[in-house]
Structures are given as structure tokens and as C-alpha cells.
VODRENMI-524898 format. One line per 8 residues: their letters; for each residue x, y, z of N, C-alpha, C, O. Coordinates in steps of 0.05 Angstrom, whole numbers. Each point is the difference from the previous one (the first is absolute). Example, Ala and Ser with C-alpha at 12.3 -4.5 7.8 and 13.67 -1.06 7.14 Angstrom:
<lolums>
AS	264:-114:156:-18:24:0:18:24:0:21:0:13  -28:21:-27:16:24:1:-15:22:14:10:22:4
</lolums>
This chain:
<lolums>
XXXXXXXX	-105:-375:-138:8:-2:28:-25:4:17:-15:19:-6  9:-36:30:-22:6:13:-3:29:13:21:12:2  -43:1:7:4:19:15:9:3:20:9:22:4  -7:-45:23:11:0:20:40:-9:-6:15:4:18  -8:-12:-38:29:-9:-5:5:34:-7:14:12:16  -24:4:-38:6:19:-1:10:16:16:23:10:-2  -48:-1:29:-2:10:18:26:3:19:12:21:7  -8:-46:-1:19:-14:22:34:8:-14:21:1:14
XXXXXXXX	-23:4:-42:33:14:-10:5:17:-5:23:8:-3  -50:9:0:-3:36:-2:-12:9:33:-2:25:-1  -2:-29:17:-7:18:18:14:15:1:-2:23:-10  32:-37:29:17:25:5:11:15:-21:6:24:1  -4:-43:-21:14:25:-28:-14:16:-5:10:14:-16  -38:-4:23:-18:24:-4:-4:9:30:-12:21:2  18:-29:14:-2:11:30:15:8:14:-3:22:11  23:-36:-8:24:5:20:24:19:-4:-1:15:-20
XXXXXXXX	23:-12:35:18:24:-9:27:-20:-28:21:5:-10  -34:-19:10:19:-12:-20:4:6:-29:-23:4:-10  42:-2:-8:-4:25:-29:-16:-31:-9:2:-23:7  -21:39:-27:-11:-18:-17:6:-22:-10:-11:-22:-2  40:37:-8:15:-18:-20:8:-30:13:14:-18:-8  -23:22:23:8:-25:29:-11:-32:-28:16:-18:-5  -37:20:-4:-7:-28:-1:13:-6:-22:11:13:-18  -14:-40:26:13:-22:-20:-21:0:-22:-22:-10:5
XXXXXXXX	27:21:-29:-16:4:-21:-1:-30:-11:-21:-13:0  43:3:-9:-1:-29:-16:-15:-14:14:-19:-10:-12  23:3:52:-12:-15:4:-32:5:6:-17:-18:4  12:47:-5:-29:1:2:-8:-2:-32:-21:-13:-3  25:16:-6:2:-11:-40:0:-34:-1:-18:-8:-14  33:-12:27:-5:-28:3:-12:-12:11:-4:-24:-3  -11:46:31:-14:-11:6:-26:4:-4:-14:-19:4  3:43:-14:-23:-6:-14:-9:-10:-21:-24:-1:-6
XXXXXXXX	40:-6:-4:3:-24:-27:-5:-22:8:-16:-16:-9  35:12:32:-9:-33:16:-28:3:4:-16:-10:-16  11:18:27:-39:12:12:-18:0:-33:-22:-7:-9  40:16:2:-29:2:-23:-3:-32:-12:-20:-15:0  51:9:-12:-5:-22:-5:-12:-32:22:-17:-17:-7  26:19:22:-18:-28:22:-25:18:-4:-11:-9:-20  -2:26:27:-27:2:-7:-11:-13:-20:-21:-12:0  41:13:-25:-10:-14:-26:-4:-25:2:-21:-11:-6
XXXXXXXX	48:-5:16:2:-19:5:-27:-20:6:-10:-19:-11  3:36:41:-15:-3:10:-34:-11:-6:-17:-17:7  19:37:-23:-21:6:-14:-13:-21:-29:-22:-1:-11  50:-15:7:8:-16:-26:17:-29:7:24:-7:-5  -49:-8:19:22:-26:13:16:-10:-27:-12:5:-21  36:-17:19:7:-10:-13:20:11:-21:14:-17:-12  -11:47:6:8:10:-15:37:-2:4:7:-12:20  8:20:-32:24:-15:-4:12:27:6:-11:22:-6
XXXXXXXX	37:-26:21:11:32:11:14:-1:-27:4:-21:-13  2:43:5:22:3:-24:17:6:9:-4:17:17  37:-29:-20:20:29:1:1:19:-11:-14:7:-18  36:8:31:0:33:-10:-4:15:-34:11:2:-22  -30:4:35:-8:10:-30:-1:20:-16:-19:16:1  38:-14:-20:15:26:-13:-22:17:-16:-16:-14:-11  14:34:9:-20:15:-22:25:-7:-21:24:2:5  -36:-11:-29:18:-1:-26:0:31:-22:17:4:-16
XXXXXXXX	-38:16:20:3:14:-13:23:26:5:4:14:20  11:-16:-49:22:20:5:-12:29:-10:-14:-2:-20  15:20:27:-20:22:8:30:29:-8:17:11:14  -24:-12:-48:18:31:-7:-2:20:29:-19:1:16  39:11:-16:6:34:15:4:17:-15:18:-9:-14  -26:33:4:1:24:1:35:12:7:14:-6:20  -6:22:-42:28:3:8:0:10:39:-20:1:14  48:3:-8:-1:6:21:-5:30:13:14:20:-4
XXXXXXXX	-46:-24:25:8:28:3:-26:15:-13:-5:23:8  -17:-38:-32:-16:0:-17:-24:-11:15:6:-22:9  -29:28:-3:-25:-22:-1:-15:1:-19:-7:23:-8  0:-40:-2:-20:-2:-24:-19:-7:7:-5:-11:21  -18:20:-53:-20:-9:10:-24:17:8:4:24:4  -28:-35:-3:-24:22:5:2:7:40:11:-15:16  -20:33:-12:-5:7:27:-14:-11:26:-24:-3:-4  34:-3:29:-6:-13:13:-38:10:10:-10:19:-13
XXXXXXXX	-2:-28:28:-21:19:6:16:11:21:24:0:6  -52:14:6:7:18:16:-11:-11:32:-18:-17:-3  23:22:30:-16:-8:21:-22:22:-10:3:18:-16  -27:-23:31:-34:13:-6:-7:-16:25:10:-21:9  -31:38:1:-13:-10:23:-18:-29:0:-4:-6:-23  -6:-10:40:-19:-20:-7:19:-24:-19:-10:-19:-12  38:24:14:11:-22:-15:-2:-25:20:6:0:24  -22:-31:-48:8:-12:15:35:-16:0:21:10:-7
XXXXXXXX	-25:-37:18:25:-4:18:17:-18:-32:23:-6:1  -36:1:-19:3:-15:-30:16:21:-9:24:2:-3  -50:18:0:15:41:-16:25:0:8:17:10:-14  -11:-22:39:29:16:15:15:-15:1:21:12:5  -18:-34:-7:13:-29:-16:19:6:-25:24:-3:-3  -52:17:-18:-1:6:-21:25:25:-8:17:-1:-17  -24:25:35:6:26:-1:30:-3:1:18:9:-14  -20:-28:40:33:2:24:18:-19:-27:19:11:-11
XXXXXXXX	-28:-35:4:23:-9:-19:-2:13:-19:23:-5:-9  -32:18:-7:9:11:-23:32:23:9:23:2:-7  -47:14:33:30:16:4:26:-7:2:20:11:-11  -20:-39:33:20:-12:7:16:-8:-29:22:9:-7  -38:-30:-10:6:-4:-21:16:12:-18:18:-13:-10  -23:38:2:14:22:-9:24:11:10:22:4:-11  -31:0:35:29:14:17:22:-25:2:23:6:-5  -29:-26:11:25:-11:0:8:-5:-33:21:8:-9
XXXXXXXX	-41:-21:-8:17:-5:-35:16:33:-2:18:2:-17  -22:20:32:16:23:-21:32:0:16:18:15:-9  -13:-38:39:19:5:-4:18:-25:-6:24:-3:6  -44:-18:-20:17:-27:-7:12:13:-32:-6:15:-18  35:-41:28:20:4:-33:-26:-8:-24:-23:-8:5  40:13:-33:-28:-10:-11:11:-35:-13:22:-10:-1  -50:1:-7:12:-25:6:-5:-24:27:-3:-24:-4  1:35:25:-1:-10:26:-15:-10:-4:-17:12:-13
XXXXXXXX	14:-32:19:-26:-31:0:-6:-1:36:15:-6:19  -45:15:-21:-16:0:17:-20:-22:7:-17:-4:-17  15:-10:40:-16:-26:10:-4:1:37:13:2:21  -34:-3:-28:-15:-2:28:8:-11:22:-6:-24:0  18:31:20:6:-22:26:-31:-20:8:-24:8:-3  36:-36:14:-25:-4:-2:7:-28:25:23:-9:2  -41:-2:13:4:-20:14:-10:-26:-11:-17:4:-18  23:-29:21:-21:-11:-11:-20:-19:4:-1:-16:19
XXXXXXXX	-22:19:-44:-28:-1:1:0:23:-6:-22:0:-9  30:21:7:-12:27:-8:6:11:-36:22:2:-9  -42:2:-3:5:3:-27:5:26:-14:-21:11:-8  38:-3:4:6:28:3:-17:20:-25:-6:-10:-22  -1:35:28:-17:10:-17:10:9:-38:22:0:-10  -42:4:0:21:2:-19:19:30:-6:19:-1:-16  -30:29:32:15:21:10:15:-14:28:-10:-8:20  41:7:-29:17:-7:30:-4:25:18:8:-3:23
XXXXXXXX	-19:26:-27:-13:20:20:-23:8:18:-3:16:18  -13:-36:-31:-31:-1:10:0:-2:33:9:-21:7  -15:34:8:14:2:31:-24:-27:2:-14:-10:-18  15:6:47:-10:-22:21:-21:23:17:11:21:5  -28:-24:-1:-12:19:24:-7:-25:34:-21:-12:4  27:12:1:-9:-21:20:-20:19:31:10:14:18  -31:-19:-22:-14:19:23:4:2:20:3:-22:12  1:48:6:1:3:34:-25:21:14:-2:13:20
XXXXXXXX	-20:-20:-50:-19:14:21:-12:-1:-28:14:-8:-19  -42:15:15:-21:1:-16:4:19:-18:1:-5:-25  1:35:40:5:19:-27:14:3:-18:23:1:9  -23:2:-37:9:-8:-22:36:8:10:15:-20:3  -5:44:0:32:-1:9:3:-3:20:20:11:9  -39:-30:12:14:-16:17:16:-27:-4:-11:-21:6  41:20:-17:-2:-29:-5:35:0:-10:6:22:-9  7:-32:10:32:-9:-4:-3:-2:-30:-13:-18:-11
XXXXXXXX	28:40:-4:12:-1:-26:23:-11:-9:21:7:11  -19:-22:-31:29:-11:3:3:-14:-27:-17:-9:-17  55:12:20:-1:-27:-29:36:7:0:14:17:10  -10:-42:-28:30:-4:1:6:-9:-27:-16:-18:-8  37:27:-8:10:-9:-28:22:-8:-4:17:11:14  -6:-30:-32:30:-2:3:7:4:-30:-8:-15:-17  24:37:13:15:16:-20:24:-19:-8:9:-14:18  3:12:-43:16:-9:-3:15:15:-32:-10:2:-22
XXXXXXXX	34:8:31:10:11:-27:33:-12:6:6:-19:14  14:38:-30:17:-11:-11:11:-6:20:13:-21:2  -16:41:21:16:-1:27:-2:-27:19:17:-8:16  -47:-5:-22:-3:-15:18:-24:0:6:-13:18:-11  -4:-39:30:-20:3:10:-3:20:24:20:1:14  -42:18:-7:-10:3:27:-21:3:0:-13:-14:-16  -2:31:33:-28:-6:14:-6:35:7:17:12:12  -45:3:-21:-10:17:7:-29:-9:18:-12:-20:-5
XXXXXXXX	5:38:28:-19:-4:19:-21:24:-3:5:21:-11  -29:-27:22:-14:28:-4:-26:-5:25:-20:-14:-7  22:25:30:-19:-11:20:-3:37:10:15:19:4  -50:-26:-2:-20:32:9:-21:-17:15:-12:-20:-7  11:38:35:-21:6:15:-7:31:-2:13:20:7  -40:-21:-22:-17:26:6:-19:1:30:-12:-21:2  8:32:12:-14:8:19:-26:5:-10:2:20:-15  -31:-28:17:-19:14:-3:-14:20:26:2:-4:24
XXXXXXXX	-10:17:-31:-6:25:26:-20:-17:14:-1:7:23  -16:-27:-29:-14:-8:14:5:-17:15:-20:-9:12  40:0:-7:17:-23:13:16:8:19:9:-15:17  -5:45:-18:12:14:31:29:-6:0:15:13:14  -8:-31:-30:37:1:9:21:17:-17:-3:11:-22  23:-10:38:27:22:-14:19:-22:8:0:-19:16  24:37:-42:26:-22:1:19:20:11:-4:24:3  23:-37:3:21:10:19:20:13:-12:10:-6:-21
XXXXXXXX	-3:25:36:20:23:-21:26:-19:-4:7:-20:13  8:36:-41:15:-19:-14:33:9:13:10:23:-1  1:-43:11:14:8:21:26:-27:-4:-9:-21:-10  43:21:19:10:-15:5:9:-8:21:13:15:16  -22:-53:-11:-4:-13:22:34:3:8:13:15:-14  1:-28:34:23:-12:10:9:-33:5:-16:-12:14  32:1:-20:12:-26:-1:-24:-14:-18:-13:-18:10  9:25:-28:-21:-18:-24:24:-23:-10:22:4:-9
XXXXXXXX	-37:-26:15:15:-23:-20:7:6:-31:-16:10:-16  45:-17:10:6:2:-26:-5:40:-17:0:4:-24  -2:5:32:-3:26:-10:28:23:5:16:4:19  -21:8:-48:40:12:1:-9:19:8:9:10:21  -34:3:-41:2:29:9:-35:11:-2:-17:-9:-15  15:33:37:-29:1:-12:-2:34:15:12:8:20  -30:7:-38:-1:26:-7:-21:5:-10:-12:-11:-18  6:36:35:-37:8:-6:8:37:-6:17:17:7
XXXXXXXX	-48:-22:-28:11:30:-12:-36:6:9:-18:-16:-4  16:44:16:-28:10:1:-7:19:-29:13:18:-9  -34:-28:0:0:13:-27:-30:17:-2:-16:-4:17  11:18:-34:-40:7:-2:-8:-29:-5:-22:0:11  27:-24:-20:-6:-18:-8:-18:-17:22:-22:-11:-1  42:15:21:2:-17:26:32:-6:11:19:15:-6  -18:-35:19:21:-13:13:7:-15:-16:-15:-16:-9  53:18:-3:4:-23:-10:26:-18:8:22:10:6
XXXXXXXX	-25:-32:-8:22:-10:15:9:-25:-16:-13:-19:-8  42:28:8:24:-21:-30:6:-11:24:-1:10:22  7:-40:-32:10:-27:15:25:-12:-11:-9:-12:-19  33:8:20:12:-20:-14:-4:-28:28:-4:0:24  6:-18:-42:1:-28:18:15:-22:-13:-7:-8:-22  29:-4:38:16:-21:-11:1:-21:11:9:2:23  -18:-32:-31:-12:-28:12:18:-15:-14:-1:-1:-24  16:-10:38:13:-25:-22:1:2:-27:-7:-13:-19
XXXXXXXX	25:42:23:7:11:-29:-18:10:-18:8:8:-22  -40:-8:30:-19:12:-12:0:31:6:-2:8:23  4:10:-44:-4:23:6:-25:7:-17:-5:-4:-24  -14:20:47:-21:9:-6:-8:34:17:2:8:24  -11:6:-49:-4:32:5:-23:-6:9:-7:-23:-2  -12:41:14:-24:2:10:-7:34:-3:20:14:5  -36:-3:-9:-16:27:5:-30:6:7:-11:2:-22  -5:0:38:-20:3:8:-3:32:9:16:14:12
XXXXXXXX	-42:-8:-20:-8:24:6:-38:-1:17:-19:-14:-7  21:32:28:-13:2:21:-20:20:-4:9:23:0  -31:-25:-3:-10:31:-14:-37:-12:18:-9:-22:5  0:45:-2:-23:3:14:-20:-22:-21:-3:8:-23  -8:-32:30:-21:-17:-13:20:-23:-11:-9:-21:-9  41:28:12:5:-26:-20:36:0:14:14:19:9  -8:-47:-13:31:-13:5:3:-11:-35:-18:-14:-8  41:21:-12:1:-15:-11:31:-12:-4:20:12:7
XXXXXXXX	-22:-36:-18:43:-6:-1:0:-6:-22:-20:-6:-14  48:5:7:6:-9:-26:26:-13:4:14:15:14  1:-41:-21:29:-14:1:9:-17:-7:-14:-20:0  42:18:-9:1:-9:-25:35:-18:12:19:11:10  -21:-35:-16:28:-12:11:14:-21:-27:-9:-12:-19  28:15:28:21:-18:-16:-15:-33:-6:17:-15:-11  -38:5:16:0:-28:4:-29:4:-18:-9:22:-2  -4:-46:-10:-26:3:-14:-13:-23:14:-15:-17:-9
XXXXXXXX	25:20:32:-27:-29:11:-17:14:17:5:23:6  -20:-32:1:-26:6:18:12:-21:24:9:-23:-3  -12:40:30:12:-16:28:-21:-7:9:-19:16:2  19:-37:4:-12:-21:12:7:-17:22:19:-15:-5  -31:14:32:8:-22:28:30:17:1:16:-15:12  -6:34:-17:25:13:16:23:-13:-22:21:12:4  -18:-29:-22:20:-4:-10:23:21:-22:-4:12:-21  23:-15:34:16:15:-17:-3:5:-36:2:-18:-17
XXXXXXXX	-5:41:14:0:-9:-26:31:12:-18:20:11:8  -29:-20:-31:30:2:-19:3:24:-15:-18:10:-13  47:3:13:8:19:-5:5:-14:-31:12:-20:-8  -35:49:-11:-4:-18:-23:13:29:-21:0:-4:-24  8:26:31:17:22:-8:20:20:18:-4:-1:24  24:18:-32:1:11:15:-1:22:12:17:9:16  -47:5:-27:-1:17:24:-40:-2:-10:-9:-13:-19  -7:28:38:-26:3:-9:-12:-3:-26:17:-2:-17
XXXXXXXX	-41:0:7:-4:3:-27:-2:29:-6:5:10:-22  -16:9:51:-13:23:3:24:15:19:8:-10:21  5:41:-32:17:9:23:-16:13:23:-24:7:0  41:-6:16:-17:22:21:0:20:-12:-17:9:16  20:6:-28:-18:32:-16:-22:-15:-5:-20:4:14  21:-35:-47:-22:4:-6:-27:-17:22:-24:0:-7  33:-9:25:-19:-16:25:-15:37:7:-24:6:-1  41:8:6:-12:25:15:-12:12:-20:-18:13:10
XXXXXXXX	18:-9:-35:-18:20:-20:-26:-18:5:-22:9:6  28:-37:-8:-33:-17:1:-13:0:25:-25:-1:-1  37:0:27:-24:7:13:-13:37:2:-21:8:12  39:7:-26:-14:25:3:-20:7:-28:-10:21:-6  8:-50:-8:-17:7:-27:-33:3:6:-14:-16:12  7:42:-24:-30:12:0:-16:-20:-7:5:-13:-21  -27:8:36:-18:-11:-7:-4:-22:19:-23:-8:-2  37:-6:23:6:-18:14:-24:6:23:-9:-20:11
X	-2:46:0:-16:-4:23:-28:-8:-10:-18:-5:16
</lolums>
């Protein structure tokens, strides 16, 4: 996503009195995908758009509840913005397989022209400023087990101190479109604030936590598509892949600032 498109969909969600949780994660997720890809495009007269394009690898879980596996690193000073690419999906990675069934076949949301990596976790960093955690973390998967398809989300803004900005305490708005219920708990953690939201039968949890240097969310809905231009999408189970407990254990998982 360019720096100025960025800019123009995070101001107020890092400025204003609005709870964080305010943005449209999917569509700031489609749309920097759009951005990255016409850049490519761009860059490559002639090249042929693909449709949507599935990661094919089915990717074991760990019973439920379990992470396997060697240890994530650690944040360390002087990391660059790759390191933290690196650092942030492993965590993410982990924390969500320990609370998929086992079994669950995991694949990348993806728009298309975009070729999905071969970890469906590997976040997106898209930059909003030079310093290495200045920059929109993100990524979207679609789970599928016995129950059905849905869709887990995972979007972080870190603050770097040299960039001067703070995010806005984690707080619930009034008359929000489509939203049942929403509830903020102050924790040592930070601010955290559970979302339910129901769209044309899509139900989707949300949890974001507010903590000095960092906003992160985590959410997980009944449907496994990636939204795109506002269209409804299809109720493809019935209820989340992820409950609201386990949406809220993942955004309070260590390691995320």
C-alpha cells in the first residue's frame, strides 16, 4: 500500500477519540494488496491478472491448545523491519494453530494476482514511515474443518518513539453499524476491547488490545472469503472458526509488541 493511501485510513484510527477497533481490517487488508499488486502490474506490462489464488498447502496443527515446535525469537533492539515480519508471524503463527481443531486445513486469503506465501502466516508489512515498526502488519487465513469454512485476521500497528504518535484509548463507540455487543476490559496488558459484529448473517468476534507502542487485533468470522468492493459475503458455517474467548486469549498473546 502506498504511504499516502495508508496514511489517509489510519490517521484518525491512531488520532482521534474513536476506539481503535474502528477500522475495517479486511478492507485495509484488500486494499493494500490492490496497491501492491498494480504496482506490480505496473511495473510488468503485459502480465496476466490471475484469479484468486489459493495457497494449496495443507499445513498439520498441533493438538488443540499445544504449540509446537522450536521458539519464536525474541524482540532485541536494532531489529530490522524483515526481523519483525519474521518474529511477529511466527508468534501469530503459533498462537492461532494451538487453538485450531486438529486437522483444520489452513490457506491463505489472497486477492488476485497475489501469490500466496508458502507459510499462510507470513504477515504483509506495508510501510507508514521509514522506521523498521513503522508500517501496517497484517494477514488473513481461511480455516476449514469439519464445521465449515471461516476466516482468522491478524492486523498490528507498533508505534515507533521516533515518530511521535499514540493510539487512542480502547473504548466503546455508540450506534456502530452492524455490531451486537462491545466491551472493554482495562488490564496490566493494556486496553482490551471484544467486538461481536453481525452483517448479513456474518458473525464475526473481534479483540484488540491498546498498550503503550502498539494496537494489535485479532478476528475471526463465520465466512472464509476475503471482502472485497463491499460485497456481501457467504455464510460458509455456523458460527466463527475462532470463539470470542479464543479471539481474546490471541490478542493478549506475549510477544506481539
Amino acid at each position: 500500500m502506498e504511504d499516502l493511501d495508508v496514511r489517509s485510513a489510519l490517521t484518525a484510527y491512531v488520532t482521534e477519540d474513536e476506539p481503535p477497533i474502528g477500522l475495517d481490517g479486511a478492507r485495509i487488508l484488500a486494499r493494500g494488496r490492490r496497491s501492491r499488486r498494480n504496482r506490480l502490474l505496473a511495473a510488468s506490462a503485459g502480465v496476466l491478472v490471475v484469479l484468486l489464488a489459493i495457497g494449496a498447502t495443507v499445513l498439520a496443527s498441533p493438538r488443540q491448545g499445544e504449540i509446537a515446535g522450536p521458539s519464536c525469537p525474541s524482540a532485541s533492539a536494532g531489529e530490522t523491519r524483515a526481523q519483525i515480519v519474521d518474529r511477529l508471524s511466527c508468534v501469530v503463527d503459533k498462537a492461532v494453530r494451538s487453538m485450531l481443531p486438529p486437522g483444520a486445513k489452513v490457506e491463505r486469503l489472497t486477492i488476485p494476482g497475489e501469490t500466496p506465501p508458502p507459510n499462510p502466516f507470513h504477515l504483509i508489512a506495508d510501510p507508514v514511515g521509514t522506521a523498521p515498526r513503522d508500517a501496517l502488519f497484517h494477514m488473513g487465513v481461511r480455516v476449514t474443518d469439519e464445521r465449515g469454512t471461516g476466516s482468522v485476521y491478524f492486523l498490528a500497528l507498533l508505534d515507533d518513539a521516533s515518530s511521535g504518535g499514540a493510539f487512542s484509548m480502547a473504548r466503546c463507540g455508540t450506534a456502530v453499524p452492524n455490531q451486537v455487543s462491545c466491551e472493554v476490559e482495562q488490564l496490566k496488558e493494556g486496553g482490551l476491547r471484544k467486538v461481536t459484529e453481525r452483517a448479513n448473517g456474518v458473525l464475526t468476534y473481534r479483540a484488540s488490545l491498546t498498550a503503550p507502542g502498539m494496537n494489535v487485533e485479532f478476528w475471526s468470522s463465520n465466512s472464509g472469503v476475503l471482502e472485497q468492493n463491499g460485497v456481501p459475503l457467504p455464510v460458509q458455517r455456523p458460527e466463527p472458526t475462532l470463539n470470542a474467548v479464543q479471539v481474546r486469549g490471541l490478542a493478549l498473546t506475549p510477544g506481539l509488541g
